[in-house]
MILOMI-343433 format. One record per residue (C-alpha): x, y negated, z negated. Coordinates in Angstrom, 2 decimals, decimal comma. Last residue first. Layout:
# MILOMI-343433
{{X; Y; Z}}
...
This chain:
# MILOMI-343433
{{-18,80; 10,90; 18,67}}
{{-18,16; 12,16; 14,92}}
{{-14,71; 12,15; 14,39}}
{{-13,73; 9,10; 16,20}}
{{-16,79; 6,64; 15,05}}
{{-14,21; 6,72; 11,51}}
{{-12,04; 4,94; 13,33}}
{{-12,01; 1,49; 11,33}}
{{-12,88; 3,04; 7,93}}
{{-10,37; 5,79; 8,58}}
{{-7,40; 4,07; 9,22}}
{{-8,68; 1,85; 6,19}}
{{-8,73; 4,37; 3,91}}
{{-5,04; 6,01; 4,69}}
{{-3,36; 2,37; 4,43}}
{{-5,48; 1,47; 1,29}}
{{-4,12; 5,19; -0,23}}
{{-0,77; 4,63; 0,72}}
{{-0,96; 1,39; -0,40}}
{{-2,02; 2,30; -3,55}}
{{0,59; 5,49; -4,17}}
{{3,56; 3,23; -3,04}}
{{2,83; 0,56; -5,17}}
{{2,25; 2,89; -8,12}}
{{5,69; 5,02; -7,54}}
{{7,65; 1,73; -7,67}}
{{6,31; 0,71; -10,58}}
{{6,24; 3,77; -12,57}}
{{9,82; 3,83; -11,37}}
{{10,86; 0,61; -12,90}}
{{8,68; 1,52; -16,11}}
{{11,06; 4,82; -16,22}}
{{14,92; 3,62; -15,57}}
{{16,74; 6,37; -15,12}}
{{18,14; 4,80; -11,49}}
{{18,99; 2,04; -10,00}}
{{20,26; 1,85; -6,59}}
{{18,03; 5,15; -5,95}}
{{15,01; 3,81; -7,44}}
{{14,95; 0,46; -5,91}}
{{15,61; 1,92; -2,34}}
{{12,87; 4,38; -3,13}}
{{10,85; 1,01; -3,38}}
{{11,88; -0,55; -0,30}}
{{11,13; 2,32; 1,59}}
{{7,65; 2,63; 0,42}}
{{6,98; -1,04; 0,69}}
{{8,04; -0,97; 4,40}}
{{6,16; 2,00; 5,18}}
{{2,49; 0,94; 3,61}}
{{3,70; -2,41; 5,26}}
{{3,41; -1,18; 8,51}}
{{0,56; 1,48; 8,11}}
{{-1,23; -1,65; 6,46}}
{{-0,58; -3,62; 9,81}}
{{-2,11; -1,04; 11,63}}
{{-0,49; 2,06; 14,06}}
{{-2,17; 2,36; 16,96}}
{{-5,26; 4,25; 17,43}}
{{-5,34; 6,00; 20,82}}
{{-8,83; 6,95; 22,13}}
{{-9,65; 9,93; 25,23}}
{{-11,65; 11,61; 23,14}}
{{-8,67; 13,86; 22,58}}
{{-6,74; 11,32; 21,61}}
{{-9,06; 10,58; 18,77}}
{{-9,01; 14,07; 17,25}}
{{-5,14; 14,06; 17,34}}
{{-5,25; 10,47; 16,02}}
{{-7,39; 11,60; 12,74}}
{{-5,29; 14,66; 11,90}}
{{-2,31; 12,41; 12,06}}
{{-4,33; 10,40; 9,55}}
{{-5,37; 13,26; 7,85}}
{{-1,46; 14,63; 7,50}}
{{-0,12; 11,58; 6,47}}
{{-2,75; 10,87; 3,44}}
{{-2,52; 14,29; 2,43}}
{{1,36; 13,76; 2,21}}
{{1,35; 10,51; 0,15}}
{{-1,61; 11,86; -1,83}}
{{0,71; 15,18; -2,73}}
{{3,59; 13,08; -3,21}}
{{1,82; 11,39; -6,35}}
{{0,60; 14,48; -7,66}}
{{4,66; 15,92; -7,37}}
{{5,05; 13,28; -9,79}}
{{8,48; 11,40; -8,90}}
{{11,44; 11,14; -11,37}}
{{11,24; 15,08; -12,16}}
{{14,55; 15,42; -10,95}}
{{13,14; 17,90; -7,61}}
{{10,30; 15,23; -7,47}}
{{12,90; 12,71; -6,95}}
{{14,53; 15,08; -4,26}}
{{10,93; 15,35; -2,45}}
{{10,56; 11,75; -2,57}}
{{13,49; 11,43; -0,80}}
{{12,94; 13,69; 1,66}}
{{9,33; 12,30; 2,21}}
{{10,79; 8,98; 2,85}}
{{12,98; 10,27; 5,48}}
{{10,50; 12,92; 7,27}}
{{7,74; 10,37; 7,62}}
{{9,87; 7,54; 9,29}}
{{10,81; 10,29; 11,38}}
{{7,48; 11,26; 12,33}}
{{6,47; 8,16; 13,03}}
{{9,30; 7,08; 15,42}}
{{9,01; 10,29; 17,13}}
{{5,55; 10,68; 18,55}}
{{5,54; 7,19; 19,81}}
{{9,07; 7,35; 21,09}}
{{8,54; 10,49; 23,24}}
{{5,05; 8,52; 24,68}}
{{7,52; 5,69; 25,76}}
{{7,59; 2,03; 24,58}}
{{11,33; 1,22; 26,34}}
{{10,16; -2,49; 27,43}}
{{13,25; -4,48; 26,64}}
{{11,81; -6,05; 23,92}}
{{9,03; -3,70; 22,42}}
{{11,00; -0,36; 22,65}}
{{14,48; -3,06; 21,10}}
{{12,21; -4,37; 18,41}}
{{11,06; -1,20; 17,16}}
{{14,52; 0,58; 17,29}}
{{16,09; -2,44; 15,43}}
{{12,97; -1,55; 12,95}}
{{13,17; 2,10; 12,13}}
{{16,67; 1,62; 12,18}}
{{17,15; -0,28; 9,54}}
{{15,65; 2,52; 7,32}}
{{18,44; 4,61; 8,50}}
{{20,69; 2,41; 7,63}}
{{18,78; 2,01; 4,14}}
{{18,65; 5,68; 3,47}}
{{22,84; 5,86; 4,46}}
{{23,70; 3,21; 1,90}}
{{21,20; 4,80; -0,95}}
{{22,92; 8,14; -0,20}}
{{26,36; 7,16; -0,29}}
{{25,12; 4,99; -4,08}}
{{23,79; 8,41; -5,44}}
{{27,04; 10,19; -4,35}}
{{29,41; 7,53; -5,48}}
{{27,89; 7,38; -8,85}}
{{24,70; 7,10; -11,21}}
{{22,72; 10,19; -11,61}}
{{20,29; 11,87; -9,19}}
{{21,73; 14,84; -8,81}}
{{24,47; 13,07; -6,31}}
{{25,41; 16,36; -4,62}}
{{21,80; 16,75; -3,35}}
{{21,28; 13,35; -2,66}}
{{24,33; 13,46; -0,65}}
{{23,28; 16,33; 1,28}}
{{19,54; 15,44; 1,96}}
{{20,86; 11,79; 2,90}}
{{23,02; 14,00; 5,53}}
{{20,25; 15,92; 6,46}}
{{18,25; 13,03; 7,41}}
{{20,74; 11,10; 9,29}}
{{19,86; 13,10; 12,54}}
{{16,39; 11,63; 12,57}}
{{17,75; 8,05; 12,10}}
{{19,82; 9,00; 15,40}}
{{16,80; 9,98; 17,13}}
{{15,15; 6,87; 16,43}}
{{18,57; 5,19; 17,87}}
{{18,28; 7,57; 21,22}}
{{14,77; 6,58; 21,68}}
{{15,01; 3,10; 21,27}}
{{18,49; 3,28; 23,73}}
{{16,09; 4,97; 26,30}}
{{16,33; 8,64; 27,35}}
């Protein structure tokens, strides 16, 4: 298993910890809230030091392009999940977020059975980065409604632009 592999794993395994302390935190102010903010964004680093170290030591493997994704999906999604569980993020809002992640998985599975891979697009990238940045903002300051409203908007449009455009550019994949 290479070291990219083995740190993406790693951010996998942190999961259930940020679960834990998000849990215990209940979404106030404190040393639970600000545990789970510290271990979101170390995990969130690793989504990029395992990046850089597939791309420059040549560890791109077909186990690392299955699980990087995914596990940048499950930790944002657990977050979301325990704002939605406060009432802090509109369940509506998650829905588009997860519709948007399941089509476009949808949409890869169809294309690489036609022999196509479609690799992950700069507005993918920055659909991920802005997410995580924003539920950052939310948990290192919390109860504070326009903030949110912010962060939830920015993550709703470029969710949706992300999701469109993976489907503008391969839409010839679902109908060849």
């Amino acid at each position: 298993m290479t070291t990219a592999s083995k740190i993406t794993l790693t951010r996998v395994a942190m999961i259930p910890v940020f679960m834990v302390t998000m849990y215990l935190s209940g979404g106030q102010r404190g040393i639970w809230l600000y545990l789970s903010l510290a271990i979101f964004i170390v995990a969130s680093c690793t989504d990029f030091v395992d990046g850089y170290i597939a791309r420059h030591y040549n560890q791109i493997t077909d186990f690392g392009k299955f699980l990087d994704p995914l596990a940048d999906k499950l930790l944002t999604i657990a977050a979301m999940t325990m704002f939605c569980e406060w009432s802090v993020f509109p369940a509506w809002a998650l829905m588009i977020v997860l519709t948007r992640e399941f089509a476009v998985t949808g949409l890869r599975l169809v294309a690489v059975q036609k022999g196509t891979v479609i690799a992950a697009g700069w507005s993918g990238k920055i659909k991920t980065a802005s997410t995580m940045v924003g539920l950052c903002v939310m948990m290192a300051v919390p109860g504070i409604p326009v903030l949110n409203g912010i962060v939830i908007a920015i993550i709703v449009l470029t969710t949706l632009y992300s999701g469109i455009e993976y489907f503008v550019q391969n839409w010839n994949c679902l109908w060849e």
